[in-house]
C-alpha positions in Angstrom: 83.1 65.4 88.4 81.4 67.7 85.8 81.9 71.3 86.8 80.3 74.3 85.8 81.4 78.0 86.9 79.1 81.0 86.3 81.5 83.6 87.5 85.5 84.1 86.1 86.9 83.8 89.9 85.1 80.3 90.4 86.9 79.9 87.1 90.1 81.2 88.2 90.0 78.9 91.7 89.1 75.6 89.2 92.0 75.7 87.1 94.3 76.5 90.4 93.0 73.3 91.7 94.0 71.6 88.6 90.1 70.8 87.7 90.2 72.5 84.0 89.9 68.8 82.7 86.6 68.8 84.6 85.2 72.6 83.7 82.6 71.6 81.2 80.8 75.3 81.2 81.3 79.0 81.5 80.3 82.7 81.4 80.9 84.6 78.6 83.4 86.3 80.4 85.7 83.8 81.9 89.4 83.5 80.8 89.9 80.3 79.9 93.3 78.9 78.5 94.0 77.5 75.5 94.2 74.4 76.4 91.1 73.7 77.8 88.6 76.3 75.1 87.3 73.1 72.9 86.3 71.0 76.1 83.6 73.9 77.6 80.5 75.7 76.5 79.0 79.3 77.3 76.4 79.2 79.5 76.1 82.5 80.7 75.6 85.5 77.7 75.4 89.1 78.2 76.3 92.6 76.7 79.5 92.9 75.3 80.3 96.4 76.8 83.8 96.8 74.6 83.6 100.1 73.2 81.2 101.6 76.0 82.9 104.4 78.1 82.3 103.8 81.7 79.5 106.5 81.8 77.5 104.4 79.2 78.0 101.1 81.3 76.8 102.9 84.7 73.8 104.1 82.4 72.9 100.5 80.9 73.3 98.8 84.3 71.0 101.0 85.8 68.5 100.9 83.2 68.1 97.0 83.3 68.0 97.1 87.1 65.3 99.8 87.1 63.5 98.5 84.7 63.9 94.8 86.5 65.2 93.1 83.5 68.4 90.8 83.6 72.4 91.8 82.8 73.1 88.1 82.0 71.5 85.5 79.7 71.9 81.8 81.2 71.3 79.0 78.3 69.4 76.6 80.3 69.4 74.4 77.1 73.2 74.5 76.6 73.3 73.9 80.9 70.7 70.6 81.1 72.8 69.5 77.9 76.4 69.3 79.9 74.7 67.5 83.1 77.0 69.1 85.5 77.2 67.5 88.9 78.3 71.1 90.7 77.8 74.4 89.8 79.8 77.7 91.0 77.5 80.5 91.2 77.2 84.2 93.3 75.3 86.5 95.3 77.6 88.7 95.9 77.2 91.4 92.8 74.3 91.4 90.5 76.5 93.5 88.0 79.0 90.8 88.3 77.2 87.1 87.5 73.9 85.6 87.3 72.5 85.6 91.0 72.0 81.7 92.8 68.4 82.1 93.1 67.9 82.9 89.4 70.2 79.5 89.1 68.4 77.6 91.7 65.0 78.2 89.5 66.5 77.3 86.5 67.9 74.0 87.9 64.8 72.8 89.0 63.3 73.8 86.2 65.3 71.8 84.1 65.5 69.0 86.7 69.3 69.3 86.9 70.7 67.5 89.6 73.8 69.2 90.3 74.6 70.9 93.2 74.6 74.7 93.7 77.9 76.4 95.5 77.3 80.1 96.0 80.4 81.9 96.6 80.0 85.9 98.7 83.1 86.7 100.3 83.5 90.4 101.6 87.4 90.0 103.0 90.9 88.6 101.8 89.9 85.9 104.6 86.4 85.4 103.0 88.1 84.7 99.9 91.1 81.9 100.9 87.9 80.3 102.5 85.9 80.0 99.4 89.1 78.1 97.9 88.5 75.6 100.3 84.5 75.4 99.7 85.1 74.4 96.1 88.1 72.2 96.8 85.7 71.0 99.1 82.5 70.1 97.3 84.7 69.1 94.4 86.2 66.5 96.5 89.7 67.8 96.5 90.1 69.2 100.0 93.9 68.1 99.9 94.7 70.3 96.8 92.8 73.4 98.4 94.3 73.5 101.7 98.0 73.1 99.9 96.7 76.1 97.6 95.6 78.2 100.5 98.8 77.8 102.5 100.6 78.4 99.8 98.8 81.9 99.2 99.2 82.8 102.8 102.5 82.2 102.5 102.8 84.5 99.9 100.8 87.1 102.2 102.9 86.5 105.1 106.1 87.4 102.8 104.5 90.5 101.6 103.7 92.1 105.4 107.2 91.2 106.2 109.0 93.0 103.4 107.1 95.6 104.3 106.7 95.7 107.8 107.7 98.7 110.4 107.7 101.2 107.1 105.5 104.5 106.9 102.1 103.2 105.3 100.8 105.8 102.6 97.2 106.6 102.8 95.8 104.8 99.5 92.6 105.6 97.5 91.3 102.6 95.4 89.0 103.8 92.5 86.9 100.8 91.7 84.8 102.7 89.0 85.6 106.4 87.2 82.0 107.3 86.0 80.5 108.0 88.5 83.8 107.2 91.0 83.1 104.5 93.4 85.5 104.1 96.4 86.4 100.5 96.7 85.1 97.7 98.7 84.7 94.2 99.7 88.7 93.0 99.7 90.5 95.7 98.3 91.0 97.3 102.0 92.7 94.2 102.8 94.9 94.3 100.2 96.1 97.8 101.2 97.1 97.0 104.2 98.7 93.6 103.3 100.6 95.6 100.7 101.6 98.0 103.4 99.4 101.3 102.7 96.7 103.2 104.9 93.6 102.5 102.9 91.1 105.4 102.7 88.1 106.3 101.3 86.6 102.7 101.3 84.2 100.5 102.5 86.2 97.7 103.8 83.7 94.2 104.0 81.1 95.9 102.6 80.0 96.6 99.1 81.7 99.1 97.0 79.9 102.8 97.0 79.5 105.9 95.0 81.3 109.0 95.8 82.3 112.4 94.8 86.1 113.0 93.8 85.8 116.0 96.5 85.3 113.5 98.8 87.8 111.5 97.3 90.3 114.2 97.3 89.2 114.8 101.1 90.5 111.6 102.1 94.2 113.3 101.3 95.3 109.7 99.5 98.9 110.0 99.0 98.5 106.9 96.3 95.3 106.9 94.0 95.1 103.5 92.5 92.5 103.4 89.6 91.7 99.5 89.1 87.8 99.6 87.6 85.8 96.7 87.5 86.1 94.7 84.2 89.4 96.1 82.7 92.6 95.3 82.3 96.0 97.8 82.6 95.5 99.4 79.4 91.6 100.1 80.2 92.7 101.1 83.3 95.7 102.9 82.6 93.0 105.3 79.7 91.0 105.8 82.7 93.5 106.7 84.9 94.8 109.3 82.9 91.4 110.6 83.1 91.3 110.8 87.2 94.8 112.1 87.5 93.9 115.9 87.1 91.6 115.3 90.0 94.6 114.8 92.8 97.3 116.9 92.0 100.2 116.2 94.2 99.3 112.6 94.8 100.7 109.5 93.0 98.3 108.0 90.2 98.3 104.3 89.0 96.7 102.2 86.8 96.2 98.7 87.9 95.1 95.5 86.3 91.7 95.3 87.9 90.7 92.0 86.3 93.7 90.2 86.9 94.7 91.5 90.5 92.2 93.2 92.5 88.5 93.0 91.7 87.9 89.1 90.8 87.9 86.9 94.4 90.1 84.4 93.1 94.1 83.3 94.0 95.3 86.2 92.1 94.4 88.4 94.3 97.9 87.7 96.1 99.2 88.7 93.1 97.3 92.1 93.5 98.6 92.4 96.9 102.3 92.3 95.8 101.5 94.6 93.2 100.4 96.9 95.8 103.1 96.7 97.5 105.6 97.1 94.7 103.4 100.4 93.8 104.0 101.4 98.0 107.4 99.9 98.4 109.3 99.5 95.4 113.3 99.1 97.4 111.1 96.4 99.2 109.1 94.2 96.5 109.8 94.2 92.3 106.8 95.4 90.1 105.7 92.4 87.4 105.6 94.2 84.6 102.0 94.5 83.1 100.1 94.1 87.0 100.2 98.3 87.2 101.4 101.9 85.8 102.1 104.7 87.2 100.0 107.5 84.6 101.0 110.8 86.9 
């Protein structure tokens, strides 16, 4: 089966099903391993946004959706040209990946005959479920379910190392400029990890704010994991935020890896939460978060 994914967490949940052999194409923003770079093709462009402070990207986004034009480039020659049988596509975030319908056109446009997947979860649940929609329509059902087990597992070992212990109130800071309190998934992980999470909108869409309101919340933890960074973005920005709660604990986390993409390492995130929380109770991996104040 020819696969192609147009957002890095459909990525991520391929090569966790052992697929990259079938990944023929990508968005420019995918992290793909080394292995596997000579056997796909971009399909998706857009902005490369490296070097832009987080003020400048909240201004470009905004000026392409007010003015109705598109963040992401799709190459329908390069896509009709790689005659994928199913494609992994979104709805969930127009700042995030090209949105299904703009997909579905472009398909039948083309007279692809692949089939579309659109992936939206809003919870940690929503997420082990769309593991077993790909597994599914890439006809490994068997590899999914063992992959989702496997992450509850993992879950289920987190909530009992930390279970019965005082659950800090936690602020997640999905964006610095303007701050955003975080949605979607990153509730869940709180309280997997063992924290109280405030100040978020938990299976709903991420939302502007104001630090007052941020600081009203009385967050104990601030964790600063911004959309499209790493720890050392992060971490930069962090350092930024941490004047705004004196008193409270500020991290950094890696927001790409861990928290913000809806893929399997979002477990990962979830221990990482917890090691920030509960450190006599779960180790820190070095390079998933730093404490900046």
């Amino acid at each position: 089966m020819r696969l192609v994914s147009l957002l890095p967490s459909a990525t991520e949940i391929v090569y966790a099903l052992g697929l990259g052999d079938d990944l023929v194409g990508v968005t420019f923003e995918c992290e793909v391993p080394a292995r596997y770079r000579s056997g796909v093709t971009v399909v998706v462009g857009g902005r490369d946004t490296r070097g832009m402070s987080p003020g400048e990207i909240d201004a470009y986004v905004k000026a392409q959706v007010a003015a109705g034009a598109d963040l992401y480039t799709l190459h329908a020659g390069a896509l009709a040209g790689l005659d994928p049988d199913l494609i992994l596509t979104q709805d969930l975030c127009r700042v995030c990946a090209l949105p299904s319908g703009q997909l579905a056109d472009a398909v039948e446009h083309l007279g692809c005959r692949a089939d579309v997947l659109s992936l939206d979860p809003y919870t940690l649940d929503d997420v082990l479920g769309t593991i077993l929609d790909v597994g599914a329509a890439a006809r490994v059902p068997d590899r999914a379910e063992a992959l989702v087990d496997g992450l509850r597992a993992r879950l289920a070992a987190v909530g009992a190392a930390v279970a019965g212990r005082p659950r800090p109130r936690v602020a997640v800071v999905e964006w610095v400029d303007p701050p955003f309190g975080a949605g979607h998934w990153i509730p869940d992980l709180v309280r997997v990890a063992g924290g109280e999470p405030v100040a978020t909108h938990p299976g709903a869409r991420s939302a502007p704010t104001t630090w007052a309101a941020l600081r009203a919340a009385r967050p104990e933890v601030v964790m600063v994991a911004p959309c499209g960074f790493h720890l050392d973005g992060a971490a930069a920005q962090a350092a930024a935020v941490a004047p705004h709660f004196p008193g409270a604990q500020v991290w950094a986390a890696d927001a790409d890896g861990l928290i913000v993409r809806a893929g399997p390492r979002l477990v990962d995130g979830a221990e990482a939460i917890a090691a920030i929380l509960h450190p006599d109770a779960v180790p820190l991996v070095e390079g998933s978060a730093r404490r900046v104040a």
